[in-house]
N, CA, C and O of each residue as an XYZ file, in Angstrom:
340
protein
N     -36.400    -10.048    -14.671
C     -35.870     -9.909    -13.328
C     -35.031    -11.133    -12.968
O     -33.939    -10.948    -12.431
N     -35.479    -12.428    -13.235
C     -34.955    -13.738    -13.462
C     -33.263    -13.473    -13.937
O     -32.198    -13.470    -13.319
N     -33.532    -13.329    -14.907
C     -32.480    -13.108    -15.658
C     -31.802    -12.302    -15.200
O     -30.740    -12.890    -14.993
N     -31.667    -10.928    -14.774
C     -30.748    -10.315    -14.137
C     -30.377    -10.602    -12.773
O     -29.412     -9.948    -12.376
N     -30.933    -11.475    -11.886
C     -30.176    -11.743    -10.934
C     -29.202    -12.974    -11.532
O     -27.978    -12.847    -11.546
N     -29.763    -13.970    -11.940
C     -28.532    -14.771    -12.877
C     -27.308    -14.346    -13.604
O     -26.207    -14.876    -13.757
N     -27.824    -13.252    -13.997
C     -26.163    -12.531    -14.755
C     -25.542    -12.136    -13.478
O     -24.419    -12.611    -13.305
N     -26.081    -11.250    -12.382
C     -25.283    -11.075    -11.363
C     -24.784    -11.904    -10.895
O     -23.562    -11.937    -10.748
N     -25.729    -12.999    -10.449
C     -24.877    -14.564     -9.871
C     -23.285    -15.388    -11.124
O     -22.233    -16.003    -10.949
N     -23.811    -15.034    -11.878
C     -22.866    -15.654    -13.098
C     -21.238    -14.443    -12.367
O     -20.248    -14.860    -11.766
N     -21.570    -12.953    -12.752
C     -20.229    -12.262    -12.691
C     -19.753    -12.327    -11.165
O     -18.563    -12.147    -10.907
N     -20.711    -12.593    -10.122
C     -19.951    -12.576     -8.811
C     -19.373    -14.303     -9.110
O     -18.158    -14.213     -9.282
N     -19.713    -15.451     -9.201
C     -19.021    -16.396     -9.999
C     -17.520    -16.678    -10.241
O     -16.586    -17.308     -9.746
N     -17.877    -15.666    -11.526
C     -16.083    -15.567    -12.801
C     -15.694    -14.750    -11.786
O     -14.711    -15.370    -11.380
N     -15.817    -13.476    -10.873
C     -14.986    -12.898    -10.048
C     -14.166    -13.280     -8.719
O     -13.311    -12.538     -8.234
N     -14.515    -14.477     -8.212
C     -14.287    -14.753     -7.231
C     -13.339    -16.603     -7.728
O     -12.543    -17.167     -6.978
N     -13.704    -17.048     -8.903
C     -13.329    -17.805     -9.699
C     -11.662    -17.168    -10.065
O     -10.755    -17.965    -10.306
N     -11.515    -16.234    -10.066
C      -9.734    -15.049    -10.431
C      -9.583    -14.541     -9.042
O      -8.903    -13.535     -8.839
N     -10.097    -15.089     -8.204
C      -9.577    -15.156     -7.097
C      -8.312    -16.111     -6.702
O      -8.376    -17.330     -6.861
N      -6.772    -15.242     -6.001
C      -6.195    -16.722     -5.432
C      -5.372    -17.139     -6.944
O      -4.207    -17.501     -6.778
N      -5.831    -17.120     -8.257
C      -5.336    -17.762     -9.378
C      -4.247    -17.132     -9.572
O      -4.459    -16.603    -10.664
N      -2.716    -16.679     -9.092
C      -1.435    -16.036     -9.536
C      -0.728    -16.614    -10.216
O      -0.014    -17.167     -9.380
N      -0.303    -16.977    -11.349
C       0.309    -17.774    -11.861
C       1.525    -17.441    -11.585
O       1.319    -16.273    -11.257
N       3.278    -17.677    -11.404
C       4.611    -16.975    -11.276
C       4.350    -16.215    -12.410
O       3.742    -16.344    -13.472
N       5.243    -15.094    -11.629
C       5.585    -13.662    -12.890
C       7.176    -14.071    -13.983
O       8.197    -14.460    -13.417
N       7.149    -13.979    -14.824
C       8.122    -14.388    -16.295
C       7.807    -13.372    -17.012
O       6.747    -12.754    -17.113
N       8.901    -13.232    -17.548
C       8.957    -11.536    -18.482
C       8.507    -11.975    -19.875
O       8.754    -13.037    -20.445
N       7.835    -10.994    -20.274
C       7.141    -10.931    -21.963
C       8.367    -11.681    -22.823
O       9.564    -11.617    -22.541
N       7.620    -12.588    -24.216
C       8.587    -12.813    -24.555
C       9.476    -12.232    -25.324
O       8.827    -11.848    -26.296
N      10.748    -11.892    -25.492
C      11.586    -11.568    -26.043
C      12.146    -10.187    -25.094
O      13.071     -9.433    -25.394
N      11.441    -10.145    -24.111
C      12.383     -8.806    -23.147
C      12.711    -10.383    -21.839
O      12.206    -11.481    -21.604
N      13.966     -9.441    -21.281
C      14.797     -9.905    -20.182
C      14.519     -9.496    -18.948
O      13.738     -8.572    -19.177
N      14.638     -9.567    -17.721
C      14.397     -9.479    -16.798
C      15.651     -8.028    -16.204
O      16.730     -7.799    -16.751
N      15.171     -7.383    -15.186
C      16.024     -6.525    -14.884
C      17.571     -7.012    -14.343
O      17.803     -7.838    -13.460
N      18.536     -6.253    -15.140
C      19.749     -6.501    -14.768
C      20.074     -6.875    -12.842
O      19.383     -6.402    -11.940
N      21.117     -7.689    -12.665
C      21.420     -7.690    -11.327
C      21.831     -6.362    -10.591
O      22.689     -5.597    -11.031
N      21.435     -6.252     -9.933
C      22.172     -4.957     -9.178
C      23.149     -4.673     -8.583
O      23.513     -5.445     -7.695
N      23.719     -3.783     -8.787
C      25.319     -4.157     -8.177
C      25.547     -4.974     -6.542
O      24.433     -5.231     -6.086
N      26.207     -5.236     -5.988
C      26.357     -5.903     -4.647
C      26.079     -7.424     -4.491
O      26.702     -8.305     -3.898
N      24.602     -7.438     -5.434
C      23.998     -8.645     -5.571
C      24.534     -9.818     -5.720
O      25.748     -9.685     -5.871
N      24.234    -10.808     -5.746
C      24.731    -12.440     -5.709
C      23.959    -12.722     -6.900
O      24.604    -13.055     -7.893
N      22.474    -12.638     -7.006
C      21.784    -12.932     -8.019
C      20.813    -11.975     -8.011
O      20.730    -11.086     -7.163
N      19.713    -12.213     -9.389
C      18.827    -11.340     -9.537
C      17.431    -11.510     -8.942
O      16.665    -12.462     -9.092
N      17.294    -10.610     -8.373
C      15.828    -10.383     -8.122
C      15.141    -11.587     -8.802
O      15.622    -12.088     -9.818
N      13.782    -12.135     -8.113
C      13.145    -12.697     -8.054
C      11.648    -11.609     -8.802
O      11.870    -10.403     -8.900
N      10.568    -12.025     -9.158
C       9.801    -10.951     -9.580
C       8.836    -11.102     -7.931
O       8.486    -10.040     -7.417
N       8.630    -11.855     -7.523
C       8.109    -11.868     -6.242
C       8.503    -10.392     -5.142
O       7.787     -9.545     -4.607
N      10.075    -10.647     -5.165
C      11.192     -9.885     -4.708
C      10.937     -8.809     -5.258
O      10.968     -7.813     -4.535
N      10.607     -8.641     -6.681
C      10.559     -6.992     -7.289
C       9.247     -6.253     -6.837
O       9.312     -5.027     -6.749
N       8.194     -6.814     -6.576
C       6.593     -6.779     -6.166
C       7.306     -6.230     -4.540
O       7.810     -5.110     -4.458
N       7.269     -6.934     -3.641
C       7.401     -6.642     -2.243
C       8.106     -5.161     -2.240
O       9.065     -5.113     -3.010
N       7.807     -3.837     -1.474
C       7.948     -2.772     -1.235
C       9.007     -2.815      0.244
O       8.921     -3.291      1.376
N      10.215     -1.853     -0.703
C      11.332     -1.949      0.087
C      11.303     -1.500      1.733
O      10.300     -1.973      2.268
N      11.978     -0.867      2.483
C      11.529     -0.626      3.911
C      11.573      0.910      3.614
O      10.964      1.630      4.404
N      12.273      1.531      2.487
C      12.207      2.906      2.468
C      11.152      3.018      1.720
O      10.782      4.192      1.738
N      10.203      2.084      0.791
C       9.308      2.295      0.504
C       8.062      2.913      1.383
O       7.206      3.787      1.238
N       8.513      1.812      2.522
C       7.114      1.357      3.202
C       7.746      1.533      4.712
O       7.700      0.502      5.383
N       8.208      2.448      5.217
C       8.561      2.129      6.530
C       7.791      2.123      7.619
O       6.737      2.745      7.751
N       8.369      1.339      8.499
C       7.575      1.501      9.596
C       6.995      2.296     10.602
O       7.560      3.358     10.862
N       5.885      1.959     11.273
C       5.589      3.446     12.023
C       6.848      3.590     13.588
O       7.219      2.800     14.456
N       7.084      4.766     13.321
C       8.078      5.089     14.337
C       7.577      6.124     15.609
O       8.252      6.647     16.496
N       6.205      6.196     15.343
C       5.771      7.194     16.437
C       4.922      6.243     17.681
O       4.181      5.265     17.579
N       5.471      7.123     19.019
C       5.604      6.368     20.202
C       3.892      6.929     20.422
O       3.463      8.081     20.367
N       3.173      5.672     20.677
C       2.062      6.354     20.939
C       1.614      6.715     22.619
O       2.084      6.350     23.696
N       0.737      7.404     22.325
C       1.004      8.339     24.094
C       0.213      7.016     24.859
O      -0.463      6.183     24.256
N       0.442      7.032     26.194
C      -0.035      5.582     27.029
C      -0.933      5.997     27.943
O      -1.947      5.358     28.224
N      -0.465      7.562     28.676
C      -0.720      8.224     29.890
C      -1.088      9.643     29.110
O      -0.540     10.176     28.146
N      -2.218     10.039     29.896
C      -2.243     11.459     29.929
C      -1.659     12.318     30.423
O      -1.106     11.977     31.468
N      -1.486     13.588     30.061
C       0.017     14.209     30.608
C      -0.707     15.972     30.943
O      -1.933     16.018     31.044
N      -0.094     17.003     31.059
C      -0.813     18.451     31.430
C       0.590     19.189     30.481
O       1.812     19.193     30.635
N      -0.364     19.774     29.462
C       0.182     20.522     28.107
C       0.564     20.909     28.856
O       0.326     20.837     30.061
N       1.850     21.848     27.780
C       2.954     22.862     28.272
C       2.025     24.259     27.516
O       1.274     24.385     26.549
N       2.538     25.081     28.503
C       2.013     26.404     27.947
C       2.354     27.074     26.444
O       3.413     26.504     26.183
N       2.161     27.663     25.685
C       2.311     27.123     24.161
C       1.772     29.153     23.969
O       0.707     29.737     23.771
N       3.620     29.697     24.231
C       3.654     31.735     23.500
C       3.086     31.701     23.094
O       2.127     32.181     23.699
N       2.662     31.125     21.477
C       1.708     31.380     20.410
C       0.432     31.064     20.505
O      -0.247     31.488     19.570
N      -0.267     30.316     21.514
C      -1.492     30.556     20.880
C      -2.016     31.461     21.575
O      -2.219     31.360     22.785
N      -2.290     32.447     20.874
C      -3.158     33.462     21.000
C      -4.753     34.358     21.202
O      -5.270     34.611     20.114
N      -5.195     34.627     21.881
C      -6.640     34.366     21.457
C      -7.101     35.757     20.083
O      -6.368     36.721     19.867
N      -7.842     35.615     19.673
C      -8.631     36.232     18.709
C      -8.747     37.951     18.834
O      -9.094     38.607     19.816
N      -8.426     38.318     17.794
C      -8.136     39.816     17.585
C      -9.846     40.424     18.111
O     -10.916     39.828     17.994
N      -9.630     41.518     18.581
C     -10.788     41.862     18.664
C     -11.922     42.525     17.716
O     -13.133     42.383     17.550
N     -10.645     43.508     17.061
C     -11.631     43.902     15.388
C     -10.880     43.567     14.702
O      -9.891     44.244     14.424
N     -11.161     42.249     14.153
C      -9.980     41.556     12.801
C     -10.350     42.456     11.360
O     -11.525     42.555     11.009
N      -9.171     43.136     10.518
C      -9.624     44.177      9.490
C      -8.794     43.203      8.630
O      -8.658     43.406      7.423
């Protein structure tokens, strides 16, 4: 029992130890980094390639309600058939 809480204490440890540790990103050796993209001045950063564009990730655009308001009457909803076949 000893012993297995020690191994647990040991892996929460090494896990929290690779915490925080990022070293900069550099491409494998012998591959290149992605070409510049057209328009560009220079290339991407790998930091820059990580971060999610705004069409990735856009923002929320819905207005959220503040005030309560009195629904609009709504053709379709209907109430319930009487003998549904």
């Amino acid at each position: 029992m000893k012993t297995r809480s020690l191994a647990g204490l040991a892996l929460v440890a090494l896990t929290l130890a690779g915490c925080g540790g990022r070293p900069p990103l550099k491409p494998i050796q012998g591959q290149r980094l992605p070409a510049v993209p057209v328009g560009a001045a220079t290339a991407p950063t790998g930091t820059q390639l990580l971060d999610p564009t705004i069409q990735a990730r856009p923002g929320r655009a819905v207005e959220l309600l503040t005030q309560s308001r009195e629904r609009d009457d709504d053709e379709f909803d209907l109430p319930p058939e009487a003998n549904p076949q």
